[in-house]
C-alpha positions in Angstrom: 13.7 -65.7 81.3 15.8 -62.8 81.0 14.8 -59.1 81.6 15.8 -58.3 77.5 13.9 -61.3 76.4 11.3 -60.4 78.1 11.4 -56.5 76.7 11.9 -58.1 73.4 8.3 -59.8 74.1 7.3 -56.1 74.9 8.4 -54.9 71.4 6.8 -57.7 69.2 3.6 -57.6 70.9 3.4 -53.9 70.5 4.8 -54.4 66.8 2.0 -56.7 66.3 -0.7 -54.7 67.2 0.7 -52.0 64.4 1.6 -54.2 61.8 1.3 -53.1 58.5 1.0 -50.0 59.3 3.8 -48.4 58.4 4.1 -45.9 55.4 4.5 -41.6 55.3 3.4 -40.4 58.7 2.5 -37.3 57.6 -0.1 -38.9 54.7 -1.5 -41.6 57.1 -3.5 -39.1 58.9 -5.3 -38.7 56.0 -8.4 -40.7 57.5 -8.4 -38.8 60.9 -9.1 -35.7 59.0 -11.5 -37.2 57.1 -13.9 -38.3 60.2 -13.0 -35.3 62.0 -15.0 -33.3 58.8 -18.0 -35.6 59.3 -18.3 -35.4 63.2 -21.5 -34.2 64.0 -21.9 -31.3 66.3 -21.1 -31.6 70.0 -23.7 -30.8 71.8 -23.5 -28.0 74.5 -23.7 -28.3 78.2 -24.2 -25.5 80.4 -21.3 -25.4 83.0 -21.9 -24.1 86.9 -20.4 -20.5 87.6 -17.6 -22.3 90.2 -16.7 -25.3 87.9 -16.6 -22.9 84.4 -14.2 -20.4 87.2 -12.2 -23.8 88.2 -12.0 -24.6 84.4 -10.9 -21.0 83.2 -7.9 -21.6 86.1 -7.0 -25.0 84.7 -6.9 -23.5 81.2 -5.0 -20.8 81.7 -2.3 -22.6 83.5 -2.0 -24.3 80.6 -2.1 -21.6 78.3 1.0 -20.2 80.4 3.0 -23.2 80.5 2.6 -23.8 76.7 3.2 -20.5 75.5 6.5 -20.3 77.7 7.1 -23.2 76.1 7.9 -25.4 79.2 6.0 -28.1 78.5 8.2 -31.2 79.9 7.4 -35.1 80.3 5.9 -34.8 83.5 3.4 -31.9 82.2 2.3 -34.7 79.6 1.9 -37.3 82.1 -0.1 -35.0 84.4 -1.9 -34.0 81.3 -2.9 -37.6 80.1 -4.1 -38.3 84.2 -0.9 -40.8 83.9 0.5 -41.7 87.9 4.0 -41.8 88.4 6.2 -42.1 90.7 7.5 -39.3 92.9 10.7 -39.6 92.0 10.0 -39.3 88.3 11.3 -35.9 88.1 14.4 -37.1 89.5 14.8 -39.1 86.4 14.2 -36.7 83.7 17.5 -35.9 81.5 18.3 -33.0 79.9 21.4 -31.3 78.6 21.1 -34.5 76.1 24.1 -35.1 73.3 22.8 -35.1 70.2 23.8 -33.8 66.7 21.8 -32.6 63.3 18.3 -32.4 63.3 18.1 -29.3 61.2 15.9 -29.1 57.9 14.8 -26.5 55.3 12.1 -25.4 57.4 12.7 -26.0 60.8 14.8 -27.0 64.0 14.4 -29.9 65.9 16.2 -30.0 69.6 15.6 -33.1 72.3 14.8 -31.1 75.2 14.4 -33.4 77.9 14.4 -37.4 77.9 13.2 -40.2 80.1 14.3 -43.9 79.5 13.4 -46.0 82.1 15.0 -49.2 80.2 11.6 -50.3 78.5 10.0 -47.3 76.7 11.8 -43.8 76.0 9.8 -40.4 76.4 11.7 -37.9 74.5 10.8 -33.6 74.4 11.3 -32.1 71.1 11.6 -28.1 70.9 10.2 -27.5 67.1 11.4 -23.7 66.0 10.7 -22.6 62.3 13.7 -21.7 59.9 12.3 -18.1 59.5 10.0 -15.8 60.5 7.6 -16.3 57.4 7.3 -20.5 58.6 3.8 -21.5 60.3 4.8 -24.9 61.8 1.6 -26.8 62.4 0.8 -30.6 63.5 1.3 -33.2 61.3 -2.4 -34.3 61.1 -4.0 -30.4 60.3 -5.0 -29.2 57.3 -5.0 -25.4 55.9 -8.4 -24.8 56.1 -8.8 -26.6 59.4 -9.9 -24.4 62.2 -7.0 -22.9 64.1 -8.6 -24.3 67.3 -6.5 -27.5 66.8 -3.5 -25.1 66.8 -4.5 -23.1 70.0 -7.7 -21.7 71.5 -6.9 -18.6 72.0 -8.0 -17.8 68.3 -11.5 -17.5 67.2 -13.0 -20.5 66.4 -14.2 -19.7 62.5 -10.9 -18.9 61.8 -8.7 -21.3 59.4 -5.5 -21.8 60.0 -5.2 -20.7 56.2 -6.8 -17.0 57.5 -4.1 -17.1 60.4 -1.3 -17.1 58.6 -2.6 -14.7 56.0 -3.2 -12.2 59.1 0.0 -12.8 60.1 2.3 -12.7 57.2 3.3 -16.7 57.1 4.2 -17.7 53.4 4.8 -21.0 54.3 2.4 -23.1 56.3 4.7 -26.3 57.2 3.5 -29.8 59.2 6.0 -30.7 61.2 7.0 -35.2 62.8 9.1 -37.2 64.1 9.6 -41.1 63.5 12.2 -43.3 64.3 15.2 -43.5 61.6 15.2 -46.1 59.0 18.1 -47.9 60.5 17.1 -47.4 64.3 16.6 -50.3 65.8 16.4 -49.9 69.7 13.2 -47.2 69.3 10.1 -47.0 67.8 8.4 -43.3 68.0 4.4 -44.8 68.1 2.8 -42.0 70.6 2.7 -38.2 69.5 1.5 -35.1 71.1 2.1 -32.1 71.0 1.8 -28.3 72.2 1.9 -25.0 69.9 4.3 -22.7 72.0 5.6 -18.8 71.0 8.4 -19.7 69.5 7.2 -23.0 67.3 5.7 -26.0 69.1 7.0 -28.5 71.8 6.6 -32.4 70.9 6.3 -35.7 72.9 7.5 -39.0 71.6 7.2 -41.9 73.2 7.7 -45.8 72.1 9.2 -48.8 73.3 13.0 -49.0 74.0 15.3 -51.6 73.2 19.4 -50.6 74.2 21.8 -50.6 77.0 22.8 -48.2 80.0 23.0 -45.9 77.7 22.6 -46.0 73.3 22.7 -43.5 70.7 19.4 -43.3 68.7 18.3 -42.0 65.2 15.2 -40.0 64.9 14.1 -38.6 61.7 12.8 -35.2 62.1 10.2 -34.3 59.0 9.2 -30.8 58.4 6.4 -31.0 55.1 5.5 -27.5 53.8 1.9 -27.8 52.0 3.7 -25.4 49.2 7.0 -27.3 48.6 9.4 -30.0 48.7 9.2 -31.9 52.3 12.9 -32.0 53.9 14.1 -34.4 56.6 17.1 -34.4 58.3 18.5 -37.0 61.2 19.0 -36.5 64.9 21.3 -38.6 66.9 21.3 -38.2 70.3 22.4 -40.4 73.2 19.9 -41.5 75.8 21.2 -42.5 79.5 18.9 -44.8 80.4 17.3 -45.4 84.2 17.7 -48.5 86.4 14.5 -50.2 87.0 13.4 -50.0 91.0 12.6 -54.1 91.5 11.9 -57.1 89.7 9.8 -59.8 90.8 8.6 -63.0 89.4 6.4 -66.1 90.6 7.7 -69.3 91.7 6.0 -71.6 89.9 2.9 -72.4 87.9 -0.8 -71.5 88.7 -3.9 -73.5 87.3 -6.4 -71.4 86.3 -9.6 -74.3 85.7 -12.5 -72.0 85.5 -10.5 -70.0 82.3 -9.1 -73.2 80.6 -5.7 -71.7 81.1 -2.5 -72.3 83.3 -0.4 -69.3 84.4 2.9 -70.6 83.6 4.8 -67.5 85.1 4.6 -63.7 85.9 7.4 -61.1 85.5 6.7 -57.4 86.8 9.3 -54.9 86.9 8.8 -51.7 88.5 10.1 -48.5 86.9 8.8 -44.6 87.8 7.3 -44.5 85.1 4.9 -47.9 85.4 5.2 -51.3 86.0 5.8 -53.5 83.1 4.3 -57.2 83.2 4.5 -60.2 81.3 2.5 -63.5 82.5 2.7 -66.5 80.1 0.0 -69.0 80.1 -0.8 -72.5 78.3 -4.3 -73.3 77.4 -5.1 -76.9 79.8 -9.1 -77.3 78.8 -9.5 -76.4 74.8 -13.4 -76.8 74.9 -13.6 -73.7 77.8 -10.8 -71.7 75.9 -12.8 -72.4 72.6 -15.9 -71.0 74.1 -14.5 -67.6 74.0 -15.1 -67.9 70.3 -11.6 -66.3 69.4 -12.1 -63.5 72.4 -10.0 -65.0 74.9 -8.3 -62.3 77.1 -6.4 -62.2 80.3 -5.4 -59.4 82.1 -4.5 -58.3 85.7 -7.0 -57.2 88.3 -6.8 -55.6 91.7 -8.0 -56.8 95.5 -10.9 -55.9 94.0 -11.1 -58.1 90.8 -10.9 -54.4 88.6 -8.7 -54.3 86.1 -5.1 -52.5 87.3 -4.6 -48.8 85.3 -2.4 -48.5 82.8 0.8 -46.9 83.3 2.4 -44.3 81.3 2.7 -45.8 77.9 -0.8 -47.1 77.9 0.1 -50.6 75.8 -1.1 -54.2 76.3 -1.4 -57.2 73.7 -1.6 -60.9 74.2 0.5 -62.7 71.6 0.1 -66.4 70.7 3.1 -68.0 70.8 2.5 -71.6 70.0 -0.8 -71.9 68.8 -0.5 -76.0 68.2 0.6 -76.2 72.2 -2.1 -73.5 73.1 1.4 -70.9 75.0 0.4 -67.6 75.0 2.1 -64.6 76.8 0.4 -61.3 77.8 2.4 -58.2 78.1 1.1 -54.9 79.0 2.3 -52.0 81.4 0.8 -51.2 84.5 0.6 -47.8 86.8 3.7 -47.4 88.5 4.3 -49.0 92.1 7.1 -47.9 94.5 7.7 -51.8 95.7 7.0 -55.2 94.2 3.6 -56.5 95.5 3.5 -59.9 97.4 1.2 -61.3 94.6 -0.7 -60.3 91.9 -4.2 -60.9 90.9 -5.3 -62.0 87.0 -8.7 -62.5 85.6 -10.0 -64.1 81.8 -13.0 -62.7 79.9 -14.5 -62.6 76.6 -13.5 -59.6 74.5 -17.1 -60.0 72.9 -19.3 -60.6 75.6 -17.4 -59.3 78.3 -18.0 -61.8 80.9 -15.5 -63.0 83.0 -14.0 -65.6 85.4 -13.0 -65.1 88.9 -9.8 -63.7 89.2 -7.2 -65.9 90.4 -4.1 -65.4 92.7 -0.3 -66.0 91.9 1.9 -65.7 94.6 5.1 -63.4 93.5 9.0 -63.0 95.1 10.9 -65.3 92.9 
């Protein structure tokens, strides 16, 4: 099986998990604002003097690097606790090609890009049009507190009392999703950073292209008082070589899980290992048993499940549910060589128990 059917696996199992989903990205956040009204109150814990100093450090390191607006890919990663691989910075582009991108309200710019063949993480600087623009994320609302902007303000204050204080007319919720006739990326992870000058943005989603592929992003900037205004961004995205590829040599039986592991693909990146193992169901009563909960996933020396890698995505897709063929695909914390083998383990989704792991020899 080739690498891009393989990625292609990658995409629809990803796709899967958010079918039906799609619809204004800006209105679907609707229900995230909605429990975030009805949380209950966090309760307080008392912090030791040397870890609240520690934590004041941290935050203000932060602080800096967001209101210089410097925030880059890495920064996220570090952020998230995501491992990569040294040479990750190595691989970050920037002086990227790209054209349009400029609405009513504000200006998008890709600032920095990493494509390491199977998912794109692209850095979007955000400014307003004018002066009188508040750009704010796309799931806040006016009379939100402006502690979801920044915490450097009081935390009673609305966002709605912020920009009266500081002479905004306009408050505007800025996004970015993939354009309707891109086909090679899907924008399905968002974060973002409020900076001095606007806000930085971090997209990331599965990519599907060559060495290098001009994509369409649809940069959205929707003014609470107004008419919303869109405009494209293309931009070309040089795309990194992967570091190894490794498969098994043959089939595994799996008894004790009611499974065979028919094959296992990794391919190693900087930015995480990305796996696929497919797998045909040999004893129906065992794999009935998990009651519609079956699940496979791969373990360490240990038998613990491996982290995740940067993109954080993993879904097992039934292929052939009459000949019981399944495939799991998921992406795994980066390694700087192909491993000699590679553990994998079944449980129950429900119950949780699980089955020794099992070995399968890689170095195909």
């Amino acid at each position: 099986m080739t690498d891009n059917e393989i990625r292609q696996r990658f995409h629809r199992a990803v796709d899967t998990t958010l079918s039906g989903l799609q619809g204004d990205p800006l209105l679907g956040q609707r229900v995230i604002l909605q429990a975030r009204q009805k949380e209950e109150p966090k309760m307080k814990k008392k912090l030791s003097i040397g870890f609240a100093i520690v934590l004041a450090l941290v935050l203000m390191s932060v602080t800096a690097v967001a209101a210089a607006g410097l925030w880059g890919v890495l920064d996220f990663m570090n952020q998230y606790g995501k491992t990569v691989l040294d040479g990750a910075a190595d691989t970050v582009q920037t002086d990227i090609p790209q054209q349009g991108g400029q609405t009513a309200w504000a200006n998008f710019t890709l600032r920095e890009a990493v494509c390491d063949g199977w998912v794109a993480y692209l850095i979007f600087d955000v400014t307003p049009a004018n002066e009188q623009t508040l750009l704010v994320f796309e799931d806040v609302m006016p009379d939100d507190s402006v502690r979801y902007l920044s915490s450097e303000y009081p935390e009673d204050m609305t966002i709605a009392q912020l920009a009266e204080e500081k002479g905004y007319t306009s408050i505007v919720r800025v996004n970015i999703s993939e354009a309707p006739t891109e086909t090679r990326l899907q924008c399905l992870s968002k974060d973002e950073k409020m900076t001095e000058t606007g806000m930085t943005l971090i997209v990331s989603g599965p990519y599907q292209g060559g060495e290098t592929s001009d994509v369409a992003l649809r940069c959205i900037a929707a003014p609470f008082e107004g008419e919303t205004d869109a405009a494209i961004l293309t931009a070309t995205l040089p795309v990194n070589a992967p570091l190894w590829t490794t498969a098994s040599s043959g089939p595994v039986d799996y008894p004790q899980a009611g499974v065979r592991i028919d094959s296992v693909t990794l391919t190693g990146t900087v930015m995480g290992v990305y796996a696929e193992a497919m797998f045909t169901v040999t004893d129906q009563a065992i794999y009935d048993s998990y009651e519609g909960g079956f699940w496979l996933d791969f373990a360490d020396e240990a038998g613990g499940e491996l982290p995740m890698g940067a993109f954080g995505e993993g879904s097992i897709d039934i292929l052939d549910e009459e000949a019981g063929i399944g495939c799991l695909t998921r992406d795994m914390q980066a390694m700087e060589q192909a491993p000699a083998s590679i553990s994998l383990y079944a449980y129950s989704a429900w119950t949780h128990a699980s089955c020794e792991p099992v070995s399968v020899p890689l170095g195909k």
